[in-house]
N, C-alpha and C positions, 0 to 999 in steps of 0.2 A: 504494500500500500504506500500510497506519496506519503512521507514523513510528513510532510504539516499539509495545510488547506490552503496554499501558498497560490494565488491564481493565476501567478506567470507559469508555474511548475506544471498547475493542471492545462493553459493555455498550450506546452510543450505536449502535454498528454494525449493531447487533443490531434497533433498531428499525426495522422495514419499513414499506413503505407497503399489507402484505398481511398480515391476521389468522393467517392460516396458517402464514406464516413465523415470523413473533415468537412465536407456540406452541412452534415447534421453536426458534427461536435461543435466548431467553432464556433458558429452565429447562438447556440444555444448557451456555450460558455460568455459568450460576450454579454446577452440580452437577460439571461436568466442567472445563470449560477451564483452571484454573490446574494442574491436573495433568494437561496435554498436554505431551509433549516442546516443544520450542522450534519445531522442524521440522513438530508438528503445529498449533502455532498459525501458526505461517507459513501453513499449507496451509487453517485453518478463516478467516484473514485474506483469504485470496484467495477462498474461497467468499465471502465478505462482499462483496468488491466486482464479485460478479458481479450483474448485473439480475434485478427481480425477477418476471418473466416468465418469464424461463429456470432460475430457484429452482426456483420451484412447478412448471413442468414435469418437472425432476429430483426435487424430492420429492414428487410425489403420481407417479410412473414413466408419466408420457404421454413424455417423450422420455427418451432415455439419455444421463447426460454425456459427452461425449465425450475430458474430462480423467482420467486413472486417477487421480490424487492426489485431484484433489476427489470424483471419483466414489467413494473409499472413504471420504472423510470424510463424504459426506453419508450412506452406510451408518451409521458412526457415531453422527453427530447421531439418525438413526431409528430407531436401534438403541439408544438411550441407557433407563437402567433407566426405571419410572415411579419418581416420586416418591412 
């Protein structure tokens, strides 16, 4: 897990090695993440450090997460307003 809730750190975290992802990570770290509970950035933390194979499966819904916590945050992240 990222040592602190440091938001340049999770901004790093944020950068994928898939187009796809950093569409949804970034604009959602810019717009939303400093007003998440503590408890939701824990939880948008741990989406972070999952692979990103199994990201993009969970958000483009080819498979279902099988974690309830991450699986409503990535609701969230896809759910987030447009800019």
């Amino acid at each position: 897990m990222l040592e602190t809730m440091n938001i340049a750190r999770v901004r790093w975290a944020c950068r994928r090695g898939m187009l796809e992802l950093d569409v949804l990570f970034q604009p959602f770290v810019e717009t939303q993440y400093e007003s998440l509970s503590d408890q939701a950035k824990a939880i948008f933390i741990r989406l972070l450090e999952c692979e990103d194979p199994e990201l993009f499966a969970w958000f483009m819904g080819h498979e279902a997460c099988p974690d309830a916590e991450l699986a409503a945050m990535i609701v969230q992240v896809r759910g987030r307003p447009a800019p």
